[in-house]
C-alpha positions as CSV (number, residue, x, y, z in Angstrom):
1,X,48.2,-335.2,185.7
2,X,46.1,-333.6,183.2
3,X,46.0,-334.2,179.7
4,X,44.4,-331.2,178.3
5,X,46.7,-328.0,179.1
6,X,45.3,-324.6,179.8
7,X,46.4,-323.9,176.4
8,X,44.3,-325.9,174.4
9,X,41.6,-325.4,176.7
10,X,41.5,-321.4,175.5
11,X,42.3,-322.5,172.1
12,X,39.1,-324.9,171.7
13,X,36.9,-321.7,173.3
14,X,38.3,-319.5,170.7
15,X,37.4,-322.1,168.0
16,X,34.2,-322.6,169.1
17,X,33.2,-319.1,169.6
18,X,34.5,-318.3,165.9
19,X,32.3,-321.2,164.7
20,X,29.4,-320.4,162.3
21,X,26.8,-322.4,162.7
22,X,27.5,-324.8,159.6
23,X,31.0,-325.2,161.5
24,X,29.3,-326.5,164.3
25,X,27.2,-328.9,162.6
26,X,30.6,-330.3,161.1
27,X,31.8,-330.5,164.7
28,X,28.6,-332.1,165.6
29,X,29.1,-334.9,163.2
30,X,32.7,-335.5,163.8
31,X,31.7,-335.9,167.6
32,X,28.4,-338.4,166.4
33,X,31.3,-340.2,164.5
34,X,33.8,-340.3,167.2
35,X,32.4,-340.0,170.9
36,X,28.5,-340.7,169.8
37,X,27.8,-341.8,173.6
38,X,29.4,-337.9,174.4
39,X,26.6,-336.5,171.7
40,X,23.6,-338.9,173.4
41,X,24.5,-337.8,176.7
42,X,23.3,-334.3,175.5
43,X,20.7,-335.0,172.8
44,X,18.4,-337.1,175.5
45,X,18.7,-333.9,178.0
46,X,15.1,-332.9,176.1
47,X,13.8,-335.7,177.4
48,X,14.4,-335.2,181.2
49,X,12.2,-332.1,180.2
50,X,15.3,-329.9,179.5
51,X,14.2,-326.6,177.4
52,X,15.6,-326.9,173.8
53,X,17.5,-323.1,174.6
54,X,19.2,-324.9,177.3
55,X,19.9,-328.3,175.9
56,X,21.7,-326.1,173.0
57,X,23.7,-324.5,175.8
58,X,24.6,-327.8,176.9
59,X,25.6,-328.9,173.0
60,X,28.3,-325.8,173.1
61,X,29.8,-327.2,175.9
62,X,30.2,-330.7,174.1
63,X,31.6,-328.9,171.1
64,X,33.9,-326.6,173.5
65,X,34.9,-330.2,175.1
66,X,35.1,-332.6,172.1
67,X,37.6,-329.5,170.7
68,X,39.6,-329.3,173.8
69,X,40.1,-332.8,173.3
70,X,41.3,-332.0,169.6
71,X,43.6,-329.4,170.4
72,X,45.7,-331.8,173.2
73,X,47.0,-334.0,170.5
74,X,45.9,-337.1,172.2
75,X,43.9,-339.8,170.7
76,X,40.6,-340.3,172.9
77,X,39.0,-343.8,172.5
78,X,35.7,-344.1,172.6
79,X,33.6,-343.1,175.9
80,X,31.0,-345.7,176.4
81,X,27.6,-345.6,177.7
82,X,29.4,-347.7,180.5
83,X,32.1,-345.4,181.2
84,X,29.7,-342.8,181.4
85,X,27.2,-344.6,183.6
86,X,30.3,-345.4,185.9
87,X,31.5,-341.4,186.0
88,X,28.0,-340.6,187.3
89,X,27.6,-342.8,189.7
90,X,31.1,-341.9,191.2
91,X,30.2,-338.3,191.2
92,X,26.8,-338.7,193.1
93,X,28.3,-340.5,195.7
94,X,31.1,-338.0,195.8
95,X,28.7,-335.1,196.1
96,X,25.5,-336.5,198.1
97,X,27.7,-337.1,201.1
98,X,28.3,-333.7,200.9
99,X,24.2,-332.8,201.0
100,X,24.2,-333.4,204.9
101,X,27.3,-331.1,206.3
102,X,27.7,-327.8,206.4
103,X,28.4,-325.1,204.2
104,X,31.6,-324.2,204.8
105,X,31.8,-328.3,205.2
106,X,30.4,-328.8,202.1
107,X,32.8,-325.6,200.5
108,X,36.1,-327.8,201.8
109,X,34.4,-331.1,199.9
110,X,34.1,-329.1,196.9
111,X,37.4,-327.7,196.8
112,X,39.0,-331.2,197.7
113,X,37.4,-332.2,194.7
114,X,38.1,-329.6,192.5
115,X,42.1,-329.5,193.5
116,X,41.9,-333.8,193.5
117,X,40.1,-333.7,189.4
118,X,42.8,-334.6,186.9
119,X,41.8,-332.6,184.3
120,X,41.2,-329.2,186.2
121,X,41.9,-327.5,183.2
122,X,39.0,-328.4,181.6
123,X,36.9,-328.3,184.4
124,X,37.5,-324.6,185.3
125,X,36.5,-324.0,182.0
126,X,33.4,-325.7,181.6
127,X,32.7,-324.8,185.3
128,X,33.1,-321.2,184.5
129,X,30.9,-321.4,181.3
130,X,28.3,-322.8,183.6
131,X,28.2,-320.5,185.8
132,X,28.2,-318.0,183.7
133,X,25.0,-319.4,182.3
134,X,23.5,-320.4,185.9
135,X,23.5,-316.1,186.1
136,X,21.7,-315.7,182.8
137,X,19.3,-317.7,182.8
138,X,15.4,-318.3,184.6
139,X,16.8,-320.7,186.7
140,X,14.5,-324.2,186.8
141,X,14.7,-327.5,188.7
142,X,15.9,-329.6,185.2
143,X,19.1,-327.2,185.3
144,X,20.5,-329.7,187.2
145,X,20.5,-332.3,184.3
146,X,22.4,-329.5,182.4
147,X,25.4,-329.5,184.9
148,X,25.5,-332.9,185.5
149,X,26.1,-334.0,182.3
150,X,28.6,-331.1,181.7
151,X,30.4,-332.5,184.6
152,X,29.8,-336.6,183.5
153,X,30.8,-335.1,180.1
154,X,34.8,-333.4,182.0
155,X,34.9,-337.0,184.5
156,X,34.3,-339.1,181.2
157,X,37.3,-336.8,179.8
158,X,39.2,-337.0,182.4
159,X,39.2,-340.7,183.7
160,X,39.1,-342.6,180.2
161,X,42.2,-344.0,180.3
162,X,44.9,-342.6,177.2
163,X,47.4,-345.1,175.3
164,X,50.6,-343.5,174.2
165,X,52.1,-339.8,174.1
166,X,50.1,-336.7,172.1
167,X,49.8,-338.0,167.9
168,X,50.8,-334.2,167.2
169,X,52.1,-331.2,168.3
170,X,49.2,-328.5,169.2
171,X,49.1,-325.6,167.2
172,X,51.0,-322.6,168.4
173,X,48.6,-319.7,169.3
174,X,48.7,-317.1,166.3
């Protein structure tokens, strides 16, 4: 069941696309207060020799998800480095099966995935954000560090587990 509707989904890419950047700073330090684990995820991509151009590319789609979590009306607790560590591992072994069958093999895996992820929502949008970049850009082999922690950053989303119903009404779409 997801937890983040379609809805707020579009309404946290309109926010962050009308974001100046001094908005996104604020955004920034409302996620280092909240999910700081989420931020760390994204900040250390540098160090796994991640371009800074890139890494920032990877920072908009912590702001479009930390927003999307905003606009559901849910309280999030905090991701851990655990939780995080945990999400990774269950998507490698999810995917690297998948390394050794064939493409149209390894086309049904992914789309068993993608129809089984609970917040598909989200996914879509991040995945077609991604791939959206992926066409833009000089592709290199740390890319891959890029998309795998925009997909750790949608698991952790997605499989932290919620207490309680929505704290507030989204907005309605003006």
């Amino acid at each position: 069941m997801t937890r983040i509707s379609l809805d707020a989904v579009a309404r946290a890419m309109r926010a962050v696309e009308a974001m100046n950047l001094q908005q996104k700073e604020a955004l920034t330090d409302e996620i280092f207060l909240a999910q700081p684990h989420m931020l760390g995820s994204v900040l250390v991509l540098p160090k796994l020799g991640v371009s800074m151009e890139k890494t920032g590319f990877a920072i908009e789609l912590l702001l479009l998800c930390f927003q999307a979590m905003k606009e559901s009306g849910r309280t999030w607790p905090l991701i851990t480095e655990d939780d995080q560590e945990l999400q990774q591992r269950i998507y490698v072994t999810t995917v690297r099966p998948g390394e050794d069958l064939s493409p149209p093999q390894q086309d049904r895996l992914m789309q068993q995935y993608l129809r089984n992820h609970p917040e598909q929502n989200l996914l879509a949008g991040i995945g077609a954000r991604t791939a959206d970049w992926l066409e833009r850009i000089d592709p290199e082999d740390s890319d891959r560090y890029v998309m795998l922690a925009a997909t750790n950053l949608v698991n952790c989303i997605a499989f932290v587990p919620l207490a309680g119903k929505p704290t507030r009404r989204p907005r309605s779409v003006k």
